[in-house]
N, C-alpha and C positions, 0 to 999 in steps of 0.2 A: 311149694312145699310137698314132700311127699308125706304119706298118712300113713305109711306102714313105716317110717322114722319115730324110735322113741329114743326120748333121752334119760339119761336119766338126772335123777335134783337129788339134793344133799337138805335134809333136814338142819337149819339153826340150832343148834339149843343153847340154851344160857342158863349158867349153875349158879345157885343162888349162893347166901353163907350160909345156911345151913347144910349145902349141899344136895340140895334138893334138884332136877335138870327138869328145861322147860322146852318146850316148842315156839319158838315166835313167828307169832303172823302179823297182817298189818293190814288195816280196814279201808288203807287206800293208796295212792301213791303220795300223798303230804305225808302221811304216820310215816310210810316208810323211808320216803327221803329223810325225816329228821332224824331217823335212826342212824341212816346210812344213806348220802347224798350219791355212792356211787352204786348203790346196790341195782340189782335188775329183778324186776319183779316176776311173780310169777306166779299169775292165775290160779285160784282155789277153792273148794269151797269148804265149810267149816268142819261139813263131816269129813273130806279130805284128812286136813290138818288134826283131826282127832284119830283117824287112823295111824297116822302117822306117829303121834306120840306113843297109840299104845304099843306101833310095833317097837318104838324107841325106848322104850319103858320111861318116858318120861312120865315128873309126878305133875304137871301141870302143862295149860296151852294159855302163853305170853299174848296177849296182845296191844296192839300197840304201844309197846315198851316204852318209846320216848315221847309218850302221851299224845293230845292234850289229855286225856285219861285211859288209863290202864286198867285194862282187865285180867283178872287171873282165875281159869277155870280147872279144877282138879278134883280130884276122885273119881269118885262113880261117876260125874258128871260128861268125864273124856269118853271113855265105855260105850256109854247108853249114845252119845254124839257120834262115835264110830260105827255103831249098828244100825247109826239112820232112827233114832229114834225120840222124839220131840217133849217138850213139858207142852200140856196145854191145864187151861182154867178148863173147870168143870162147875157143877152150880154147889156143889160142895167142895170145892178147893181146888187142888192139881191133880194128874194123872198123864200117863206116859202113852204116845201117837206110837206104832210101828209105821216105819213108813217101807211098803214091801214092793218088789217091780223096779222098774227102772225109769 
């Protein structure tokens, strides 16, 4: 393989009925074979895929669409995942990690 080869990937989305578009990812290769038994996967990580929607303007990030359950993460939620940045517990409730560096 050469390492100065980039390809480029085509974001999924799927439109809801209300017309809302989403990002799908999939938590492993069973999720996503039963989505799509021909699909070719392709390595990610979640901040990735939160990038990705907000360049997309998606309003949500699908996952594993054809379960065994479905998650759906939207709002602020994509955002703050795109920046790299985490919920954590605190000893009075939540609060948001930067994570900075590489």
């Amino acid at each position: 393989p050469n390492p100065d080869r980039h390809a480029e990937m085509s974001a999924v989305l799927m439109t809801s009925a209300s017309g809302a578009s989403g990002v799908i990812a999939f938590t492993g290769l069973d999720a996503l074979r039963a989505f799509d038994p021909g699909a070719r996967p392709v390595p990610c990580t979640l901040d990735e895929v939160a990038v990705t929607a907000v360049e997309a303007g998606a309003a949500a990030v699908v996952i594993d669409v054809a379960g065994p359950g479905m998650l759906i993460i939207e709002g602020e939620l994509i955002g703050a995942l795109a920046a790299k940045q985490r919920r954590v517990r605190l000893e009075d409730g939540w609060g948001w990690l930067s994570i900075t560096g590489s």
